[in-house]
C-alpha positions in Angstrom: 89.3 100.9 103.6 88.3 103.7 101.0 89.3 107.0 102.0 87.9 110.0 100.0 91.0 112.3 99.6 93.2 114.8 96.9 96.1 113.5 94.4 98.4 115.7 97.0 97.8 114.4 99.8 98.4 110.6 98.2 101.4 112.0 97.0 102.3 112.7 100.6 101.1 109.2 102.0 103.1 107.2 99.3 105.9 109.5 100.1 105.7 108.4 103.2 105.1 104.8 103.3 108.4 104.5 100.8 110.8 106.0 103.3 113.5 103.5 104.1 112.1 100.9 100.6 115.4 99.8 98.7 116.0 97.0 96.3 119.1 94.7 95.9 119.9 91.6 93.7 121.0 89.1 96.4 122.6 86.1 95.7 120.6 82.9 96.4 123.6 81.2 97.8 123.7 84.2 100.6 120.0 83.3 101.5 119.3 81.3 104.5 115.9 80.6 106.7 115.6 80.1 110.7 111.7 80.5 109.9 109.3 81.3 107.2 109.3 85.0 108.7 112.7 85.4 109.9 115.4 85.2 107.3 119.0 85.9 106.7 121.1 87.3 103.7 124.7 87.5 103.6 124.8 86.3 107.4 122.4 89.9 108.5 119.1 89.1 110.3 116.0 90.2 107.6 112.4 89.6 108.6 110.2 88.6 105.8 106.5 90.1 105.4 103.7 88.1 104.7 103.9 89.7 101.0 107.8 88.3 100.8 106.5 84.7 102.3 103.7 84.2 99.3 106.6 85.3 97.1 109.1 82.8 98.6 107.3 79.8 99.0 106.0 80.3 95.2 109.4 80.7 94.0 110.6 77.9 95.9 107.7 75.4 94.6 106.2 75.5 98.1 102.5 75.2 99.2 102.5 78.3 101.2 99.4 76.8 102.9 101.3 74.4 104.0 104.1 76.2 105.2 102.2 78.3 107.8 100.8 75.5 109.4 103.8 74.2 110.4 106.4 74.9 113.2 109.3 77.5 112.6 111.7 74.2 112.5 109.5 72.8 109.8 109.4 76.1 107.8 113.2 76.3 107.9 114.5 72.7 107.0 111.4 73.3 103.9 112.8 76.6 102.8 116.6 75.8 103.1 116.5 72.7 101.5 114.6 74.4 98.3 116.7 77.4 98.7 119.9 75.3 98.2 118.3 73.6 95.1 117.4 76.9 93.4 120.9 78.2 94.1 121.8 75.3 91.6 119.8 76.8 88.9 119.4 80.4 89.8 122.6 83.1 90.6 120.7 86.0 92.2 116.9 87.3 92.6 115.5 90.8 93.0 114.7 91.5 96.3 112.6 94.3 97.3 113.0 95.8 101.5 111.2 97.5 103.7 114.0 98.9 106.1 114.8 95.6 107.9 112.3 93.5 106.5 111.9 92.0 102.6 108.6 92.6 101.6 109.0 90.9 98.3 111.5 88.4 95.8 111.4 87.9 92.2 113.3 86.7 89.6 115.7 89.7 87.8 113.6 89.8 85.1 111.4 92.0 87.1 110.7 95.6 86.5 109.9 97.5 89.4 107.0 100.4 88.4 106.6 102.0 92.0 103.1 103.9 93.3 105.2 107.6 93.2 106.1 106.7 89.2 102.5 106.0 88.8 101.3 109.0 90.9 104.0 111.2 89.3 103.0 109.6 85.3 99.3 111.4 86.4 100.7 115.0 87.2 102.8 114.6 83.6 99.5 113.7 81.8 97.1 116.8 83.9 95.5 115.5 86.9 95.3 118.6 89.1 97.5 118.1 92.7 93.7 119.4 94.2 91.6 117.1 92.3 89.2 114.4 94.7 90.6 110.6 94.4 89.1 108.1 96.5 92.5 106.0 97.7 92.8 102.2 99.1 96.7 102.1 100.0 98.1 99.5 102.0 101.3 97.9 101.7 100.7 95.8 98.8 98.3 97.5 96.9 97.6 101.0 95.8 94.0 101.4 94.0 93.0 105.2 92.7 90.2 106.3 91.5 89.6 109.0 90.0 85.2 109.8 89.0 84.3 112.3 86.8 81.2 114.3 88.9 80.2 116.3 85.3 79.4 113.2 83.3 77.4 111.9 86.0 73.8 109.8 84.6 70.7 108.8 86.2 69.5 105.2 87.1 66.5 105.8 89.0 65.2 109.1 89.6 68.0 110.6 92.5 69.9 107.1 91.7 72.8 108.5 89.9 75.8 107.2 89.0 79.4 108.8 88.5 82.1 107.2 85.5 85.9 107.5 85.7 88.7 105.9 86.0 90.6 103.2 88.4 94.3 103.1 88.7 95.7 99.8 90.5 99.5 98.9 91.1 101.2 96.4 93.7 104.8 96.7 94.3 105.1 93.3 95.5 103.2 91.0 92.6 99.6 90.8 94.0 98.6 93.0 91.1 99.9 94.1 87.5 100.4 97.5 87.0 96.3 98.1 85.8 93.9 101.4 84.3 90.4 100.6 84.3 86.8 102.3 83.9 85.4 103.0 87.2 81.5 103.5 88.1 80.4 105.3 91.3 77.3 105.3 93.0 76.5 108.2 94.8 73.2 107.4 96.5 75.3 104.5 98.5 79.3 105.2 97.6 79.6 101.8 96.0 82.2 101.6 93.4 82.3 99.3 90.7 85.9 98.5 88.3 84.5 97.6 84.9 85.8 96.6 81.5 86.6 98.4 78.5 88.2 98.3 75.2 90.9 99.9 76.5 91.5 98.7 79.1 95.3 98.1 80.2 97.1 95.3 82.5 101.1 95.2 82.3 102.9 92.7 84.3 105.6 94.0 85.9 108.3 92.9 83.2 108.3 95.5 81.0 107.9 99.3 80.9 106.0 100.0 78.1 103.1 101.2 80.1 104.8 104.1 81.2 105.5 105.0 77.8 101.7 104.8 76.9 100.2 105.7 80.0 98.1 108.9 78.3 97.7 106.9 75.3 95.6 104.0 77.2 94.2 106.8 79.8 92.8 108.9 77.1 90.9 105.6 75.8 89.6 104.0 79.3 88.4 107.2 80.1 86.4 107.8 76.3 85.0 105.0 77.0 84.4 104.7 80.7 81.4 107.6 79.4 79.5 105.0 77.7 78.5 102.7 80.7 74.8 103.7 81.2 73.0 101.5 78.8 74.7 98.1 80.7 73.4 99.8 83.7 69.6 100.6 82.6 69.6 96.7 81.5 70.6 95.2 84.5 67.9 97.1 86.1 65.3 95.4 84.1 67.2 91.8 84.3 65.8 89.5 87.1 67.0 87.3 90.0 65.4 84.1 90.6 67.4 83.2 93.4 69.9 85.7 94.7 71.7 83.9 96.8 72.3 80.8 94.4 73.2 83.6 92.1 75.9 85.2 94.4 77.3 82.0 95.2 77.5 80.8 91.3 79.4 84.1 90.7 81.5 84.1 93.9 83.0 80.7 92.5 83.3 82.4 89.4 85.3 85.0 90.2 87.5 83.1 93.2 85.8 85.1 96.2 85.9 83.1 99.2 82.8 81.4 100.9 83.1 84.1 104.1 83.5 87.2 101.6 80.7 85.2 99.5 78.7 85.5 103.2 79.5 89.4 103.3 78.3 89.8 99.3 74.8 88.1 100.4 74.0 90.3 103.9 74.8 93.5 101.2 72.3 92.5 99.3 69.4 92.6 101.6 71.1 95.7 102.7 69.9 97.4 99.1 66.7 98.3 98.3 64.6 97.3 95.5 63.5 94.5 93.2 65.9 91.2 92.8 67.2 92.4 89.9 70.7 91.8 88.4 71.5 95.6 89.6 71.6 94.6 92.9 73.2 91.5 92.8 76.1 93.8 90.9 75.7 95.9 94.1 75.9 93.8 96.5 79.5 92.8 95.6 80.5 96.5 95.2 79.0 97.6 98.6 80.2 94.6 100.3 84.2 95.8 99.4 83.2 98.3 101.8 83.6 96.1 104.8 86.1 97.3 106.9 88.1 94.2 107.5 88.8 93.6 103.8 92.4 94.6 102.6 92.9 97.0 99.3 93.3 93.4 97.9 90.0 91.9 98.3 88.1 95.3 98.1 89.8 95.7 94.7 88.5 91.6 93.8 85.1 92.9 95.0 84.8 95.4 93.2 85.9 93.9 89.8 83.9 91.3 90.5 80.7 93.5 90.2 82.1 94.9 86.9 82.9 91.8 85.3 78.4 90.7 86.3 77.9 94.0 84.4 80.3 93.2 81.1 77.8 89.8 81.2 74.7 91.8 81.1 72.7 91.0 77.6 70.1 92.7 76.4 
């Protein structure tokens, strides 16, 4: 859920959310499973968050659809027996906690970039502690974004629409660390994360974004400006069938039939002509639905930009 906010006050909630996070490299021999949420290392009791189970059943070669489905005896003999095979091949992994509970496992080759680096990387380059920032934090998934009110353009009439910039990181995998162009529409508060030129995606093996962070800013930003003229085609470019559309784009882009379902009620939500405009803004007003995680708001959202970037005039 998309809360409207100031750079302080995220500063505060991340502060918060990271009291009692550590890391450790564990050794894989020390690792044992009574379930595929209880776990323990170096014979101390460890729950494992549903963040840490994706991770551990895709290290270990394991169908994590599979795993839920069964029973917590299942899930154990699974993950012990794999567990004992990757000790073969594999010393140690980076594990990532959450107090009692490991919220993530990778490999040592990982690089942990953490939300405060990110949020303290945007004080070094100038964002103002006061500025707005609209904020989706949960504990995967950190999205910012930051709009930029004075270079604000016109769609239709009152219809205007705001560019900046998005900021997305993930401490546990579900997202490289990511600076996008952003595009917010003020008449209904959709938000839209588009492509640029510029645009930046680091894996989390390597710290060279932090080292160009105002470098690849500076550009998504320049170029976030230039957006309108995608815009003011898609309003001319129509829909035959929307829903056929939606659904053609849904598979597209890996959204799932139920948030597919969610995509097509937004869209007789907007107002206005089937036009390729509101198809874009049916996906950016349906990551507003209030069960959807950072996650899928964030898949939404890029979604819409990604319709735009296809746009031809």
């Amino acid at each position: 859920m998309r809360t409207i906010t100031t750079l302080e006050n995220v500063i505060s909630r991340v502060h918060e959310q990271s009291a009692g996070h550590f890391d450790e490299i564990i050794a894989v021999r020390d690792m044992r499973f009574d379930s595929l949420e209880r776990m323990t290392i170096a014979g101390q009791s460890f729950g494992v968050l549903p963040s840490g189970q994706r991770l551990l059943a895709n290290r270990l070669r394991m169908p994590f659809s599979y795993l839920v489905r069964c029973p917590a005896e299942l899930q154990a003999q699974n993950l012990n027996y794999w567990i004992e095979r990757e000790a073969r091949i594999r010393q140690s992994l980076f594990c990532r906690f959450a107090g009692n509970d490991v919220r993530a496992v990778f490999t040592e080759r990982y690089t942990a970039i953490d939300n405060m680096e990110v949020l303290t990387k945007m004080l070094e380059y100038g964002f103002s502690p006061s500025m707005e920032i609209q904020l989706a934090l949960d504990s995967e998934m950190m999205i910012l974004k930051v709009p930029e009110y004075d270079r604000q353009f016109s769609i239709f009439g009152d219809d205007k629409i705001v560019p900046g910039i998005s900021i997305a990181n993930s401490e546990v995998g579900l997202l490289a660390l990511s600076i996008e162009a952003f595009y917010y529409r003020l008449i209904c508060t959709n938000g839209m994360i588009a492509k640029t030129a510029m645009d930046a995606r680091y894996k989390h093996v390597s710290r060279k974004i932090m080292e160009e962070f105002p470098l690849v800013l500076e550009g998504v930003i320049s170029q976030s400006r230039h957006g309108k003229d995608r815009f003011l085609i898609s309003t001319r470019t129509m829909v035959e069938n929307p829903e056929r559309t939606i659904d053609a784009f849904a598979r597209q882009f890996q959204i799932t039939q139920e948030e597919a379902q969610i995509v097509k009620q937004a869209f007789y939500e907007e107002q206005g002509a089937a036009t390729m405009f509101h198809v874009i803004q049916a996906f950016t007003r349906a990551a507003q639905f209030p069960n959807l995680s950072a996650s899928d708001a964030y898949r939404l959202e890029k979604a819409g930009g990604h319709i735009l970037g296809m746009v031809k005039s």
